[in-house]
DODRENKE-469558 format. One record per atom (N, C-alpha, C, O, CB): residue in three letters; x, z negated, y. Coordinates in steps of 0.1 Angstrom, whole numbers, plus 5000, padded with zeros to 4 digits. Glycine has a CB too. Example, Ala and Ser with C-alpha at 12.3 -4.5 7.8 and 13.67 -1.06 7.14 Angstrom:
<atoms>
ala513249224943ala512349224955ala513249224967ala514249154967ala511349104955ser512849294978ser513749294989ser512949215000ser513449205011ser514149434994
</atoms>
This chain:
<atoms>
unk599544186176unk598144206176unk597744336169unk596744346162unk597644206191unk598544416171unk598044556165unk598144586148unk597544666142unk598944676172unk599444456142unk599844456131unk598244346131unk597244406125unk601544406128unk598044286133unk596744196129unk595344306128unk594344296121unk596344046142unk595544376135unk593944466136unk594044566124unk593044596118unk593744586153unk595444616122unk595344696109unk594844636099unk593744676094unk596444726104unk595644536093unk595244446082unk593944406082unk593344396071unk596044336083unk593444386094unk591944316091unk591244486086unk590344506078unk591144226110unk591844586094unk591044686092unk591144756073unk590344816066unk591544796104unk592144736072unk592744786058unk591744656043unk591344676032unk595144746060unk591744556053unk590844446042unk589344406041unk588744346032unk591244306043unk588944476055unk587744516060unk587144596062unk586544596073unk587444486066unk587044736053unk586744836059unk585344836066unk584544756063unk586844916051unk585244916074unk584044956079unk582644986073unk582645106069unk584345036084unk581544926073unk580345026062unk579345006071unk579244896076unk579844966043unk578445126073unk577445096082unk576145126071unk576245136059unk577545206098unk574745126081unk573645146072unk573245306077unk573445346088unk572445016074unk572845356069unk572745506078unk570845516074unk570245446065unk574145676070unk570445616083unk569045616085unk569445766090unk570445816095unk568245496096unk568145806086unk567345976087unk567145996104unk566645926112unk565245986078unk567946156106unk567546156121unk566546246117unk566446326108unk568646206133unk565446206129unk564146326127unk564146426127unk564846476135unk563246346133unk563646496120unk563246696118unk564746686111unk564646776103unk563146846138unk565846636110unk566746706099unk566846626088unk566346516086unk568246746104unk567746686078unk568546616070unk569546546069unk569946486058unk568846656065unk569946536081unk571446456085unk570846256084unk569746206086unk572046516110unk572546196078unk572046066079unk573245976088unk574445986086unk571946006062unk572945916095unk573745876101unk573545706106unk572445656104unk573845966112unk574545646110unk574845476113unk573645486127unk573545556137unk577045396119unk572745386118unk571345346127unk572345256141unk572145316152unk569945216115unk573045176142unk573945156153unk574245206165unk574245166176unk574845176150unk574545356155unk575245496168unk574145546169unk574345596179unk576545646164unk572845566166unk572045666165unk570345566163unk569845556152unk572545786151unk569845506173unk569045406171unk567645486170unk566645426166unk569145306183unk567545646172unk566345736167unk566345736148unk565445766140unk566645916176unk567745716144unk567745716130unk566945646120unk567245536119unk568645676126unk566045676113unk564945596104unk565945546091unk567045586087unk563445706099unk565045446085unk565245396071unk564445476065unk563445526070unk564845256067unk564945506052unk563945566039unk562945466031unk563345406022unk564845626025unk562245446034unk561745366021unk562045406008unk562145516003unk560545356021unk562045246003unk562545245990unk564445275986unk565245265977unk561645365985unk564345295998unk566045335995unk566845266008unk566445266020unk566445525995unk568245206003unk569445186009unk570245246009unk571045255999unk569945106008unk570345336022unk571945416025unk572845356036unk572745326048unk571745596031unk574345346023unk575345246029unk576745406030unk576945506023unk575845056015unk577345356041unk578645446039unk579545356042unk579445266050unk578945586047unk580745406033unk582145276030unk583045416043unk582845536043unk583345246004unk583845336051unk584745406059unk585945406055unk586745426064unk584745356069unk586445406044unk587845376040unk587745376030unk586645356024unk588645286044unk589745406022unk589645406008unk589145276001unk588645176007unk590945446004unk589145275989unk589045175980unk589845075975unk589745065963unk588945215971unk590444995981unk592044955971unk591744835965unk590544815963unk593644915981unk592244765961unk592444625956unk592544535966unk591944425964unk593644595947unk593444555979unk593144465989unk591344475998unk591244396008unk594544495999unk590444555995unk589544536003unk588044595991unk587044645996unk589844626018unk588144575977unk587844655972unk586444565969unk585344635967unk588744705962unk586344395966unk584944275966unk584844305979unk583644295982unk585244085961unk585644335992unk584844306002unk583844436004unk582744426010unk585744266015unk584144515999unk583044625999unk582144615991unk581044645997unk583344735997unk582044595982unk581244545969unk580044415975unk578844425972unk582444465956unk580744305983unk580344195987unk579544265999unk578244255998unk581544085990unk579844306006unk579744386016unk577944486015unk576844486021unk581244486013unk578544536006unk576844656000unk575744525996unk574644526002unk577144805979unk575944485991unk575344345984unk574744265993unk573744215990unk576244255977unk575244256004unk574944176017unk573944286023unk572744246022unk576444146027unk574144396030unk573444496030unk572044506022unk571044496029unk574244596026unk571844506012unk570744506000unk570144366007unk569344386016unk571344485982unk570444286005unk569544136011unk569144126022unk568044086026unk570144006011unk569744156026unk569544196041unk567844316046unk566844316053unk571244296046unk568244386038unk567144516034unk566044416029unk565044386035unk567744646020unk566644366014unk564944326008unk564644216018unk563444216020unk564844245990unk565244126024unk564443966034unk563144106044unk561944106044unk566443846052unk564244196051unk563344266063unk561844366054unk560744386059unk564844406073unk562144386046unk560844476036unk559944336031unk558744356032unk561544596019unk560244216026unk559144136021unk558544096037unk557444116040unk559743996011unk559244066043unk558744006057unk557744096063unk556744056068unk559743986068unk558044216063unk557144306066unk556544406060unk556244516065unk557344356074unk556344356044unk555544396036unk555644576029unk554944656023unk554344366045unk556844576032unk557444716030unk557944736013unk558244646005unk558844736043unk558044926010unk558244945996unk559944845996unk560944856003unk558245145991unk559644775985unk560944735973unk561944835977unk561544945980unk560444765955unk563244825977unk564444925973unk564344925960unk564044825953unk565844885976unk564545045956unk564145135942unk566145225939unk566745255928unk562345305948unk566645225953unk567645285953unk568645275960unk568345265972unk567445365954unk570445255957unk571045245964unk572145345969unk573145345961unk571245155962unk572145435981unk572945585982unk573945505989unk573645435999unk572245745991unk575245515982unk576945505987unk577345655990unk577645735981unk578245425971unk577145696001unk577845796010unk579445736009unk579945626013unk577145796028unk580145876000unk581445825994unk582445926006unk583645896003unk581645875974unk582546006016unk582646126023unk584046076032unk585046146032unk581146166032unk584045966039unk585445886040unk586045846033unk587245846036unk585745806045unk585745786022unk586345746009unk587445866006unk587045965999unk585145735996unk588945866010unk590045936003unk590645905992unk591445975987unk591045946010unk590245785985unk590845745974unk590445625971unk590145545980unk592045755974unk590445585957unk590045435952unk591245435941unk591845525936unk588045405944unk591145295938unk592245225927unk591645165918unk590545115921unk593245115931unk592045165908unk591645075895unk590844955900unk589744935894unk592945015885unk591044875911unk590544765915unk588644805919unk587644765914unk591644705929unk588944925934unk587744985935unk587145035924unk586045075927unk587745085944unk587445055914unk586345135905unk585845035897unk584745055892unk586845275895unk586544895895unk585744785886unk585044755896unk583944715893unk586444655878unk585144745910unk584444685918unk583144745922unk582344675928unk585144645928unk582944925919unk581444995913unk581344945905unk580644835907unk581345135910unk581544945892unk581144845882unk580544715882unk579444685877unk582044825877unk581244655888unk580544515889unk579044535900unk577944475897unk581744385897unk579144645913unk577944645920unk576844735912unk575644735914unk578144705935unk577444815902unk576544885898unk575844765888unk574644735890unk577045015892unk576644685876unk575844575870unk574944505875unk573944485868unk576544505865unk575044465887unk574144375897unk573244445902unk572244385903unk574844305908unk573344585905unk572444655910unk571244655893unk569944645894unk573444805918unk571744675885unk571144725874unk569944565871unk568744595868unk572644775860unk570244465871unk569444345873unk568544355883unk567344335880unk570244235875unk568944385896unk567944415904unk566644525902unk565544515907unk568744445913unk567144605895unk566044705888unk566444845901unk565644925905unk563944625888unk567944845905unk567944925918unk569145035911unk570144995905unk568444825933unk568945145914unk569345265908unk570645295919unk570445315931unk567945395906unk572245295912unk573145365920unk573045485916unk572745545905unk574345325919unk573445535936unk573645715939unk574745665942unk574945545947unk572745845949unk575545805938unk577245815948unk576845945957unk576346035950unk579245855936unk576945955969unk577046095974unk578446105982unk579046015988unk575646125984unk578746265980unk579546335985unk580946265982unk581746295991unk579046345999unk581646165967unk582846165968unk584046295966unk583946405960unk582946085960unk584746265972unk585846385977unk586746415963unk586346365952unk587046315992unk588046505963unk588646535949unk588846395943unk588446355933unk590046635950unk589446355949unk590946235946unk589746115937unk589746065926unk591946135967unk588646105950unk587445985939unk587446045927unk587945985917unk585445965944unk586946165926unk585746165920unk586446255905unk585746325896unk584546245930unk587346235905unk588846295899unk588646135885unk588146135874unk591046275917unk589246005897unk589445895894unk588545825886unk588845735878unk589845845904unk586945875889unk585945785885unk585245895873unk584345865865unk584945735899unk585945985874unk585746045855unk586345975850unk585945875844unk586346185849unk587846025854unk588945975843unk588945795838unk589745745829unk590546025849unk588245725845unk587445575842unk586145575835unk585745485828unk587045505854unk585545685837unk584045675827unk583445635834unk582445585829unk583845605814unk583745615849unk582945565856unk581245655854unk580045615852unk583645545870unk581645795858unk580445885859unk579645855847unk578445865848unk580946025860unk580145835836unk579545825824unk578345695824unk577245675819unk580845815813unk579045645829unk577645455832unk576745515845unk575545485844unk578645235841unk576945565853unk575845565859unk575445735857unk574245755858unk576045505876unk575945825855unk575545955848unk575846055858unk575946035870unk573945965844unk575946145854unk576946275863unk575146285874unk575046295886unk577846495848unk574146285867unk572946305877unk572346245886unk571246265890unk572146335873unk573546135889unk573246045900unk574646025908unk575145925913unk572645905894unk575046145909unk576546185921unk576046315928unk576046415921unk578346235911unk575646325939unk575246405946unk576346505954unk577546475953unk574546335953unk575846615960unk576746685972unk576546625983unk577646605988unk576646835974unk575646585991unk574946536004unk573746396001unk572946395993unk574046676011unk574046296011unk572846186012unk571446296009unk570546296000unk572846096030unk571646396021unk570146506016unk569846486003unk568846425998unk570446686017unk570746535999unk570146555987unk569846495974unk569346555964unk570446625984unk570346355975unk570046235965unk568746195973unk567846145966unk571346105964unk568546225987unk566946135993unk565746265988unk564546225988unk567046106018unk565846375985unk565146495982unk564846455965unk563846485959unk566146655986unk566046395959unk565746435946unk564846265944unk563846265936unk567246485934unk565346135950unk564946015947unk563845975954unk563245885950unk565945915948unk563446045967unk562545965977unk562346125982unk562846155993unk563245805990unk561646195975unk561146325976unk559946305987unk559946395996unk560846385961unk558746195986unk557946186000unk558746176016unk558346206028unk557246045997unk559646136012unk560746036029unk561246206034unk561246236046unk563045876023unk561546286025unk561646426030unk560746506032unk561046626032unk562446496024unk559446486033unk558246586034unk557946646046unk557546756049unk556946536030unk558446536054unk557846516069unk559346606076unk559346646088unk557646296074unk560346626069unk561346706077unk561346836080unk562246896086unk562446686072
</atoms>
């Protein structure tokens, strides 16, 4: 059983939706923290694990699911469009050739959608990996952040007024 829970965990990582706690800057899984708001206009997802080739579409598939999920609940209730999507990269210890085509492919899809990828807060080892791919170079070194803060300050500068 415990060899089965790894594996599922190793091919499934974890990604929650994270939302604004009030009066700060902190973003955290609306789940654990049900005072946590949405931004409008923006989706913040965080991946809980590295990147590999064994779980690397399900995360991709995964954010994507997330996004629809988002736009069904904003047409229904008449809310702003997602304009933006923040990947809180901060557990992320590492990605593989597999994970970085698999940004690629969400960033392409994201780019049809008319929806702008942020990376925030990847660690050395990412962010090492996703130069030396050119990854930074397609979506632009000015859309990799230090903190969710501060990709929601520079992209959804209203959603922080009130903090």
């Amino acid at each position: 059983i415990s060899l089965a829970k790894i594996l599922l965990q190793v091919t499934r990582p974890r990604t929650v939706l994270l939302g604004n706690l009030p009066r700060t800057t902190l973003y955290r899984n609306i789940d654990q923290y049900p005072e946590a708001t949405l931004v409008p206009g923006v989706v913040i997802v965080r991946v809980d694990s590295a990147i590999y080739f064994t779980n690397s579409n399900y995360v991709k598939d995964r954010i994507l699911r997330w996004l629809r999920d988002e736009e069904e609940r904003q047409q229904e209730q008449k809310l702003q469009k997602t304009e933006f999507l923040i990947v809180e990269l901060s557990p992320v210890i590492d990605i593989d050739t597999s994970g970085i085509h698999a940004l690629e492919d969400l960033f392409r899809a994201l780019e049809k959608r008319k929806i702008q990828l942020i990376l925030a807060n990847p660690g050395p080892a990412v962010i090492l990996k996703l130069r030396s791919a050119k990854f930074t170079d397609l979506i632009g070194e000015d859309k990799i952040f230090l903190t969710v803060g501060d990709a929601v300050k520079k992209f959804a500068p209203k959603a922080v007024e009130n903090v």
